[in-house]
N, C-alpha and C positions, 0 to 999 in steps of 0.2 A: 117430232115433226119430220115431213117428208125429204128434208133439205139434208139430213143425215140418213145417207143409203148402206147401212152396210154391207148390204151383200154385193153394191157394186166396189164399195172398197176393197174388199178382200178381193174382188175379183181384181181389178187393179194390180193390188199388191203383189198378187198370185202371177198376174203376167209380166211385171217387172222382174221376177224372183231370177231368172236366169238373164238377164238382158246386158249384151253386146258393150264394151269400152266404148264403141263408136256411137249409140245409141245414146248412151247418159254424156260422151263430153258432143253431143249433139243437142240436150235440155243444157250443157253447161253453157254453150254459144248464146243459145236465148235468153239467159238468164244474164249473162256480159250483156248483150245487146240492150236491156230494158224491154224484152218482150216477155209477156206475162206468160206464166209458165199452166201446163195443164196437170190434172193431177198426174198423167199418166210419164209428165217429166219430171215432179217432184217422185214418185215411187223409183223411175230409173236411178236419180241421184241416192237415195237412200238406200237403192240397192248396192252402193258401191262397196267393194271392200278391198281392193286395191291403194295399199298406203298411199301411193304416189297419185293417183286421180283423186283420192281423199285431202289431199294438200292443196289438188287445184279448184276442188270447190270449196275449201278454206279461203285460198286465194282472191276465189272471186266473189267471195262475200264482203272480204277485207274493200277491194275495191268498190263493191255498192252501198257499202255503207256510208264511206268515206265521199262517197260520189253524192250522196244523198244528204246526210245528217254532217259531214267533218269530220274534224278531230275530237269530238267535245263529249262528256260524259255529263249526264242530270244526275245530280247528287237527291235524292230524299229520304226519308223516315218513316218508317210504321210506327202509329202510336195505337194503342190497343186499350180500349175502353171497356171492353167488358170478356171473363172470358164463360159466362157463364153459359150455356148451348142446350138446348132442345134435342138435339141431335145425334145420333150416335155412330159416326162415323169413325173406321175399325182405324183409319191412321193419326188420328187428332188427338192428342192429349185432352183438349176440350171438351171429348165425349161425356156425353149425360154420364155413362156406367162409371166413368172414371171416378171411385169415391176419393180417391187420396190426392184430387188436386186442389189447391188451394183454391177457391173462387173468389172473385172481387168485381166489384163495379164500380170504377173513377168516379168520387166527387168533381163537382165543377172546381172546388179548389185544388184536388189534388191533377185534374186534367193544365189547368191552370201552372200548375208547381212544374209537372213534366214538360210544358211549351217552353215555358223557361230555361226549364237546362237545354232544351232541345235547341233552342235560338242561340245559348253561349257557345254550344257545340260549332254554329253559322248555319245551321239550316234553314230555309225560309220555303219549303214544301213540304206537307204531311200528308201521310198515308191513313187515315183513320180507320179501325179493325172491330168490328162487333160480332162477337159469336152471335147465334139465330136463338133470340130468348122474348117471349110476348112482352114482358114487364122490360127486365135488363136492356135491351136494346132496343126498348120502343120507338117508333121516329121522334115524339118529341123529343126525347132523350138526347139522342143522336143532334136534333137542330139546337138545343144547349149546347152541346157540347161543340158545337161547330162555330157557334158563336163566342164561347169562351175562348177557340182558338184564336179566332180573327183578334181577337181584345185584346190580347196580352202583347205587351212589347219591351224591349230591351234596350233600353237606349235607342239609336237608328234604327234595330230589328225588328220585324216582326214575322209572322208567318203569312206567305202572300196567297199561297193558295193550297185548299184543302182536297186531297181526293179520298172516296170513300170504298171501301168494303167492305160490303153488309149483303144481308142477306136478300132474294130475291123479293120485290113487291109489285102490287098490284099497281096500274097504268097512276091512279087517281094519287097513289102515294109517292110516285116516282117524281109526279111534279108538284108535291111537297116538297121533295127533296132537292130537284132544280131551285124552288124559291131561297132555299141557305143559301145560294152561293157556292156551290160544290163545283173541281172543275170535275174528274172523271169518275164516271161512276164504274169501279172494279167489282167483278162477279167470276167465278170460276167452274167451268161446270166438272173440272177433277178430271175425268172419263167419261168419253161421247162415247164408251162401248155398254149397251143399254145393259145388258146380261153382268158386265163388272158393277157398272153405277148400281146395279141396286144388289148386288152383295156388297159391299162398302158402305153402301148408307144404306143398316138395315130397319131405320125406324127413326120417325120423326118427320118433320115438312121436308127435308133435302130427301128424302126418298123418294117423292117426284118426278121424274127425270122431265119430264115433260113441263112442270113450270119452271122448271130452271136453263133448259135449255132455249125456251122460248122470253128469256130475263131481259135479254139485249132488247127484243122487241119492243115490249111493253115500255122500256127507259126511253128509246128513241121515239118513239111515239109519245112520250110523255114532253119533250123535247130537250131532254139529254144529249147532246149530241156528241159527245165526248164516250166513248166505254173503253171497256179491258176486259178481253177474256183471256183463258189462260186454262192450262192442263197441269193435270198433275202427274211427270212422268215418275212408272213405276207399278203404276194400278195397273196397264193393259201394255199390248205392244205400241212401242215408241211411234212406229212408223202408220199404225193405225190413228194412231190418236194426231199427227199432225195434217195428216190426208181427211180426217173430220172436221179438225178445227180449220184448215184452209176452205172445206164447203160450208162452212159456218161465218165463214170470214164473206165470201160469195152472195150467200143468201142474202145478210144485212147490207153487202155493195147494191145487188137487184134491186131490193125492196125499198132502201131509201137512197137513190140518187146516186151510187156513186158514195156513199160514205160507208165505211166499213170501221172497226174496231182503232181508235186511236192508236193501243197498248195492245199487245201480248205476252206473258207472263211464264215462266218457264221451271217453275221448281221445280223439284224433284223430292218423293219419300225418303222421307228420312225416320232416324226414331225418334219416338214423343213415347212422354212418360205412361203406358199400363195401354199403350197402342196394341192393338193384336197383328196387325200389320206394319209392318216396317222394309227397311232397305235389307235387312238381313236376312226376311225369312219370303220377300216376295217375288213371283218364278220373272214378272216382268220388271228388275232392277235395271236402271240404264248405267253402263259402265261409261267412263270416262272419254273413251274413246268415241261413243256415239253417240254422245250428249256433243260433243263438238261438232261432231258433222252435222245433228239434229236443228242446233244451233245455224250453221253456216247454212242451211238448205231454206229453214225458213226464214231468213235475211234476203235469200234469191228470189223464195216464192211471194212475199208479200214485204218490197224492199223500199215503201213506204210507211212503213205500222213500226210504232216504237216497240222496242224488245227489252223486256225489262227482267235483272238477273239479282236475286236476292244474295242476302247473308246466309243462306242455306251451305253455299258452296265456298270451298275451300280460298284463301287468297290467291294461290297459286293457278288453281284453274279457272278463277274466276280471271286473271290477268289475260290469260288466253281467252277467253268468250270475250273479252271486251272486243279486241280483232277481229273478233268472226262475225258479229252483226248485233250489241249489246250497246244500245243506248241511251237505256237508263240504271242507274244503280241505287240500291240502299245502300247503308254506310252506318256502323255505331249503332245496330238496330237491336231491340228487345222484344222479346214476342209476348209478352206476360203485363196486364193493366200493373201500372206503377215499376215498370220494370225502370225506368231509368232514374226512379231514385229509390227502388227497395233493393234489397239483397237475399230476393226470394226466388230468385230466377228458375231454380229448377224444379220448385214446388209448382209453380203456376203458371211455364212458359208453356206455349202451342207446339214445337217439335224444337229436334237438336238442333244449335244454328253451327255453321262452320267457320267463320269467320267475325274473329269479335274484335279487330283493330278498331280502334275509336277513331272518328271521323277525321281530323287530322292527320294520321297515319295513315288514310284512305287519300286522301288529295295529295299528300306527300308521295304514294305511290303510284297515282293516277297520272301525277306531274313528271315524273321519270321516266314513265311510258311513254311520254311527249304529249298526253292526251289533254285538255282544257277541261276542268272541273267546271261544270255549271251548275248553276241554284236561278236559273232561269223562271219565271212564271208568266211569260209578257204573251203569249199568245192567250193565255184565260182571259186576260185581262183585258186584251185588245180585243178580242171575237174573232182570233182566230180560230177559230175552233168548226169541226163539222165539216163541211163540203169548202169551207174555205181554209183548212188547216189541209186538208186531203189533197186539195186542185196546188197549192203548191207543193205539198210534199212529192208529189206522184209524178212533176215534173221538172223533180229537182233542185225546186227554187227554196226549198225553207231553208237552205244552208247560208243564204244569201241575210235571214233575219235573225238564225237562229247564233249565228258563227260572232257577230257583234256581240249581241245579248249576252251571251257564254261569257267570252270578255270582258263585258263589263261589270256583269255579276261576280265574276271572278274576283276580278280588281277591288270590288266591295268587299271580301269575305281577305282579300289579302292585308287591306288596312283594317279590320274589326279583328284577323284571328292568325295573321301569318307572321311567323316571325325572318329573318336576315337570311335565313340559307334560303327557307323557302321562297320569297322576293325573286332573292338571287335566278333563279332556277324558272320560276315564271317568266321572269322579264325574257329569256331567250325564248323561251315556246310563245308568249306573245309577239314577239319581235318578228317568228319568222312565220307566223299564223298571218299577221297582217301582212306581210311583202307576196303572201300567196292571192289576197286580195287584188280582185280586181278596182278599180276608180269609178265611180268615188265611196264605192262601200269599205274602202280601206281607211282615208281619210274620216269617213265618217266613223268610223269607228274607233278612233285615234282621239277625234273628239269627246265619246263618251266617255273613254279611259280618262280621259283628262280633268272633265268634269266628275268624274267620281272622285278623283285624287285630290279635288278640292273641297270636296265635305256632301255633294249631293248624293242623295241615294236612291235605289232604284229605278238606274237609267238603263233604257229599252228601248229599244224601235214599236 
């Protein structure tokens, strides 16, 4: 579509390539300021390479996030129903050619078995994962399985809201898919560089580029108004692919009103099992250093849109992207259908994950960083969602609904899964989370803690 120019991008890129300290912490000002940034101020920051002005658009990430979203992390899960794929895409373990990986597709019982563990774990948000298969991941399939999720419950537990990624569909299917009950519909289009996208996907429907690029449409139009897009850095240059996907962020604000992508999604290649491509042998690897800054720049440029950071990446640096603009996380994730109660993992997982702390050990360290664990669902629920999840985040205000919420979900998941140090160690980041409140959102939120601690569940604004 015409909304991805690449030759004005490179041309961009190409004019930022030498540009002036004064120039990039002149997009830094705007970007502190809350003025929306052009691409040609996103290319100057990403031309940085100066450690020390590298620190300050770290910095000023840390402040708009924190300006915007809080202290607070969204805790959820990938659950992975089928991995069987049409498709032969050179970094996927999933690939059709792949003959040596184990394939499976989750019974309703056995989808049923993994909510379970997934609920004792305290998660009460999922991720649902279907490789692109006509039979395997058909949509009724998919609206079973979506309903098997809603059904299952744990005592007080249950799973509050379902988001999905699956493969691109036609307008008329998309709002089948609205009728489940879904809140965001995730799609990823890997690499907006057309010439990469179809070496990578050299056969099957995701070779494409064209109906997958145009995916978001057809969902918003079907009236999904919830999406995630998301790249996959490593296939092309880093700095190309986020200067596409911000005009891609653009288009969908033009075309419907001012709403643009909920989520954006951030992994990185890695290896996966009989991949012909991987981190090891590909010329566009993102090294650590500019996965951070990648991070912090697009926190400035679209410092409304959730940024969501897998189990792909290490604990360690995954503790730093939290700060730099990462406000949602997995936790205790498997990539492989029945991974959370088989012991098959590297037969039939999707790529190598880096970080395998079980979810506990994730809020135990999310809590040390001073940060609020949330298992939030209340804006699906409420209709925030769309042009009214957007019109307050854009002006600051969801911290005002979201910063409760967090709390008190919190407080839920402490009496169902925390034990005496962890308490411990809450009560102070609660303590001083609410005395930063203003009145009466302080108070009222004081209240909802309190009414969870008396046996109610899932209290929200």
């Amino acid at each position: 579509m015409s909304f991805i120019n690449e030759e004005a991008i490179h041309s961009t890129l190409d004019d930022a390539a030498n540009t002036e300290p004064a120039r990039q912490r002149e997009a830094l000002a705007k970007a502190r300021s809350g003025e929306r940034l052009t691409l040609s101020d996103v290319a100057a920051l990403l031309s940085i390479r100066d450690a020390d002005l590298r620190e300050e658009v770290h910095a000023a990430a840390r402040e708009v996030k924190r300006a915007i979203y809080g202290n607070r992390l969204v805790f959820f899960a990938p659950l992975y129903l089928t991995n069987h794929c049409v498709n032969n895409c050179l970094y996927c373990s999933f690939r059709r050619d792949n003959r040596a990986l184990v394939r499976a597709t989750l019974t309703q019982d056995e989808i049923r078995h993994e909510v379970e563990i997934l609920l004792d774990q305290g998660h009460k948000r999922l991720l649902l994962v279907a490789g692109e298969h006509p039979t395997q991941s058909a949509l009724d399939y998919i609206g079973e399985s979506i309903e098997t999720v809603y059904s299952v419950r744990r005592g007080n537990n249950n799973i509050r809201r379902v988001n999905i990624n699956a493969a691109p569909m036609s307008t008329e299917d998309f709002r089948t898919l609205k009728s489940f009950g879904i809140g965001t519909y995730q799609c990823f289009q890997e690499t907006y560089h057309r010439e990469t996208y179809a070496h990578v996907h050299p056969s099957g429907p995701k070779h494409d580029y064209d109906w997958r690029v145009e995916v978001m449409d057809r969902a918003m139009e079907a009236g999904i108004d919830d999406v995630g897009i998301g790249v996959l850095f490593g296939l092309a240059d880093y700095r190309f692919e986020i200067l596409a996907m911000l005009e891609h962020v653009r288009h969908l604000e033009e075309r419907f009103d001012g709403v643009g992508p909920h989520t954006i999604s951030i992994p990185r290649l890695e290896p996966a099992m009989n991949a012909p491509l991987d981190s090891t042998n590909s010329p566009w690897t993102l090294a650590d250093e500019d996965f951070k800054t990648a991070v912090a720049v697009l926190r400035l440029a679209i410092p409304y849109t959730g940024m969501i950071l897998s189990t792909r990446e290490r604990p360690e640096l995954r503790r730093e992207l939290f700060d730099y603009g990462i406000s949602q996380i997995s936790a205790g994730s498997r990539t492989d259908p029945g991974g959370y109660h088989r012991d098959t993992h590297e037969y039939a997982e999707q790529f190598q994950l880096g970080d395998h702390r079980p979810v506990r050990e994730v809020v135990r360290d999310v809590l040390s960083l001073g940060y609020i664990p949330s298992f939030c669902t209340a804006c699906y629920r409420s209709g925030r969602t769309g042009d009214r999840f957007m019109s307050l985040a854009k002006s600051a205000n969801i911290g005002a609904i979201c910063t409760p919420n967090a709390l008190a979900t919190f407080e839920e998941y402490l009496k169902d899964f925390g034990d005496e140090d962890m308490r411990r160690i809450a009560e102070r980041i609660v303590e001083e989370e609410i005395a930063r409140m203003p009145e009466p959102i302080g108070r009222k939120t004081r209240e909802m803690i309190e009414r969870t601690r008396r046996g109610e569940t899932d209290v929200y604004i």
